[in-house]
C-alpha positions in Angstrom: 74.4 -1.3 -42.5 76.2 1.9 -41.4 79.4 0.8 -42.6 77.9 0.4 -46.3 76.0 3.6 -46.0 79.2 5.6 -45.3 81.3 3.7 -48.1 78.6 4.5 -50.7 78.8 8.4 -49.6 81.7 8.5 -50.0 82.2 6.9 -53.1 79.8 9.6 -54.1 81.4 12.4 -53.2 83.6 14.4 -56.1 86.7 15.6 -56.1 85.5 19.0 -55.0 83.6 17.3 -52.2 86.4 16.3 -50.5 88.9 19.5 -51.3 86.0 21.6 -49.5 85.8 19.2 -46.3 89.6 18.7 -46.3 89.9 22.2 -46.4 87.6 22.9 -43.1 89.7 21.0 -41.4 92.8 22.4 -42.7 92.0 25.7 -41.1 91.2 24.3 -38.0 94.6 22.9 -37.6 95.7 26.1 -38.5 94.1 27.7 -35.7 96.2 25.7 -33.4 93.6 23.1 -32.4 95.0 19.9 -32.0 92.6 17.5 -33.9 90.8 15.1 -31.6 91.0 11.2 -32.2 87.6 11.3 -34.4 89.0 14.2 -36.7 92.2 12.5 -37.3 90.0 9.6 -38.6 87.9 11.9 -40.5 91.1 12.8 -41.8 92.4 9.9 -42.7 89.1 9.3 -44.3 89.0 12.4 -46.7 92.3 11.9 -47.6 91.3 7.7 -48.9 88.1 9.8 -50.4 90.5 12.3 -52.3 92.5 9.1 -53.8 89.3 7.4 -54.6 87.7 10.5 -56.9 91.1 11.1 -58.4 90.8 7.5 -59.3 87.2 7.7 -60.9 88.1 10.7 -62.4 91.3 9.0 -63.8 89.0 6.2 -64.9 86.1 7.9 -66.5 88.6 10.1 -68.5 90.4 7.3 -69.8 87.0 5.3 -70.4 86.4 8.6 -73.2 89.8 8.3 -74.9 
């Protein structure tokens, strides 16, 4: 399934992952382009991914103490 694929990447990703994606679209906006609907889902979606490898990292650093 698609859906599954996508939620597995993303698990995936790290921390620095998601700052470096975030951050292409982050100059974009500051270019003055409006984001379209798909970017402002993509958005959305980095930003869940961001919380989510805070979290891990969270857990995994707590897991050592």
């Amino acid at each position: 399934d698609n859906y599954e694929d996508l939620t597995r990447m993303i698990a995936e990703l790290g921390l620095s992952d998601v700052e470096r994606l975030q951050s292409l679209y982050d100059h974009r906006e500051r270019r003055g382009k409006e984001p379209s609907d798909r970017e402002v889902a993509f958005i959305l979606l980095m930003q869940n991914a961001r919380e989510l490898a805070e979290f891990n990292a969270d857990l995994a650093l707590a897991q050592r103490l």
